[in-house]
N, C-alpha and C positions, 0 to 999 in steps of 0.2 A: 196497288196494281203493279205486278212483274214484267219485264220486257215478252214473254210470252205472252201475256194476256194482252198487252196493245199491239204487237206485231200480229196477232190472229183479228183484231178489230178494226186495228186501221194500219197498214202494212205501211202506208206512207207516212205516217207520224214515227212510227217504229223508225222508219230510215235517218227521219230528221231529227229523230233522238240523238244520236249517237255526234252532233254538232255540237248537242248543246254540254258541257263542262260539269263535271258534280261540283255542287255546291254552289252553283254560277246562281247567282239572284237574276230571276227571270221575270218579263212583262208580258203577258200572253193577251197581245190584241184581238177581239175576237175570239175571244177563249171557246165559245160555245158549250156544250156539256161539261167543261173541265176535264175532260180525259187527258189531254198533254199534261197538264199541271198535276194533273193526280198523280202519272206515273214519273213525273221529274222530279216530285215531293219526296214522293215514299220509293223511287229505287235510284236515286241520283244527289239529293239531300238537299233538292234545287229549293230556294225561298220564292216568296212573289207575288204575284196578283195576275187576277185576271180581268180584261176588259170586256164586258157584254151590254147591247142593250134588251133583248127578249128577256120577258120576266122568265118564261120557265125552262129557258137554261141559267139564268142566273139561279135558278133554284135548284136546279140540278148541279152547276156546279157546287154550291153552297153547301149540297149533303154529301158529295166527296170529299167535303173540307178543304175545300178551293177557296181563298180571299177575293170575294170579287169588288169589283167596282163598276157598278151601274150607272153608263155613259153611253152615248151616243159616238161611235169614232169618227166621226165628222166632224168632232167640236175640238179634236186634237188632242195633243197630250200637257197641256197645258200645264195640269197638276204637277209634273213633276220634272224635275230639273234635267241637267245635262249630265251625259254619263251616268244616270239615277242604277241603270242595271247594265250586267254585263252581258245580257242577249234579249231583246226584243222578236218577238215571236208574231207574226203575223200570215196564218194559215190560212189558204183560203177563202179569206176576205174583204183583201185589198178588192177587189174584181168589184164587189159589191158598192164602191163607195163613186161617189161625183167627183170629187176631188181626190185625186189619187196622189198627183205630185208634192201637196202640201203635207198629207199623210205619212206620206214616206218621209221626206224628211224630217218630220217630227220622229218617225218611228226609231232615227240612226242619231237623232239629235241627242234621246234620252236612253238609247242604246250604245254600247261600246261597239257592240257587233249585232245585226238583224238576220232574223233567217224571214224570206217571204216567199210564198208560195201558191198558185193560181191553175186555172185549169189553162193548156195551152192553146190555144185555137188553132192552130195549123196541125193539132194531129190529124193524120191522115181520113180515118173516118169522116169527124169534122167536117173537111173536104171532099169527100164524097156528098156526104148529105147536100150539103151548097152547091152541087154541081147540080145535084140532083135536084135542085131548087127549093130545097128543107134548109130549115134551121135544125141544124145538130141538134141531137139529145144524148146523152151518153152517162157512164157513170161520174163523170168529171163533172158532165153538164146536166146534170139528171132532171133540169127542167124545161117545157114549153115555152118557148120566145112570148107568149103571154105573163105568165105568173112566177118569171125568172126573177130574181133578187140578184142576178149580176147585170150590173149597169156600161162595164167597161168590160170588153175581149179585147185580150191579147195574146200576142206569140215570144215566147221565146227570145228573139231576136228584138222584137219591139220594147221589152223591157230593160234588156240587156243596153240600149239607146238610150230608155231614162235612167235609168241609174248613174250611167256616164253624164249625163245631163244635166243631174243632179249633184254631179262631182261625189261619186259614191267609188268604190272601189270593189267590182266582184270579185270576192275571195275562190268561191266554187258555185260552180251554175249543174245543177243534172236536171237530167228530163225523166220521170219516173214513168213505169207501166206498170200496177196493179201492185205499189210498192218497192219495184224495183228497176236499178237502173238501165238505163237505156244509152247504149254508148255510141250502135251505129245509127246515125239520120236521126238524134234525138227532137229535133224539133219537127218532123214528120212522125215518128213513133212513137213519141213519149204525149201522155194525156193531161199530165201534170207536173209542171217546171217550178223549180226549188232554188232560189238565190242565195245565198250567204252573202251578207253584206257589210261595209265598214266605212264611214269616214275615209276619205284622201289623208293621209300625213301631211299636214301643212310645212313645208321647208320655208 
């Protein structure tokens, strides 16, 4: 897969490509299809694994020739040590999870650097809907407050909290719209917010 074929499929994975380092050994939490790891493999020389528990993305990622490892991300990252990879990839599925703060940490424990990324709940739309006494739907949020798989909403601002909280260090924060960035009122006009993340330097 070349960077046009994922910037035409997923414009926002295209954006967070360009974070992650050629040849960086990567841990893709949440892999799903394998499409990040496909195209990090074959046009960036990235090594790595992927984390999934649905059997048929693990299956799908498996026929990209994606390494997965069939886990539950709840259960942590137990498997592997500190500093294991030099970027930790967690896309769109922190949101998903009960425990988010234990999560994270794990994700920058066995990460040198993390990139995470979530739908933002304060984009505007969003906002509308709730006023209008709807639960959001949107491409961010493209599901029914019934049959959602995100457990946790947040904004922008709220995460940029735990990360400090966490003694984390944001490297660079954007607010994407439809893959691209959003620089004025991003946390009102961006639908999807993107962290890079690191470890404090312990002095």
């Amino acid at each position: 897969m070349n960077f046009n074929d994922l910037s035409s499929a997923r414009p926002d994975l295209a954006f967070i490509a360009h974070w992650v380092p050629e040849n960086a050994h990567v841990l893709d939490v949440g892999c799903g299809d394998g499409v990040m790891m496909d195209y990090l493999q074959s046009d960036k020389q990235c090594s790595g694994y992927g984390i999934e528990i649905a059997d048929d993305k693990v299956l799908d990622s498996t026929k990209r020739g994606v390494r997965v490892i069939q886990q539950d991300m709840e259960n942590g990252l137990a498997l592997f040590g500190d500093n294991s990879f030099d970027t930790v990839l967690c896309l769109s599925s922190l949101q998903m999870m009960k425990h988010v703060e234990p999560l994270l940490r794990d994700i920058v424990r066995v990460g040198k650097e993390a990139i995470v990324s979530f739908p933002n709940f304060a984009y505007w739309p969003h906002r509308v809907a709730l006023l209008k006494g709807r639960m959001p739907v949107s491409e961010s949020l493209p599901y029914e407050w019934y049959d959602t798989p995100n457990v946790r909403c947040a904004t922008i601002n709220d995460f940029r909290d735990l990360a400090v909280e966490c003694g984390l260090e944001v490297i660079d924060c954007v607010a994407l719209a439809e893959g691209q960035r959003v620089s004025f009122l991003p946390n009102l006009r961006g639908d999807l917010a993107v962290f890079r993340l690191r470890k404090k330097a312990s002095h």
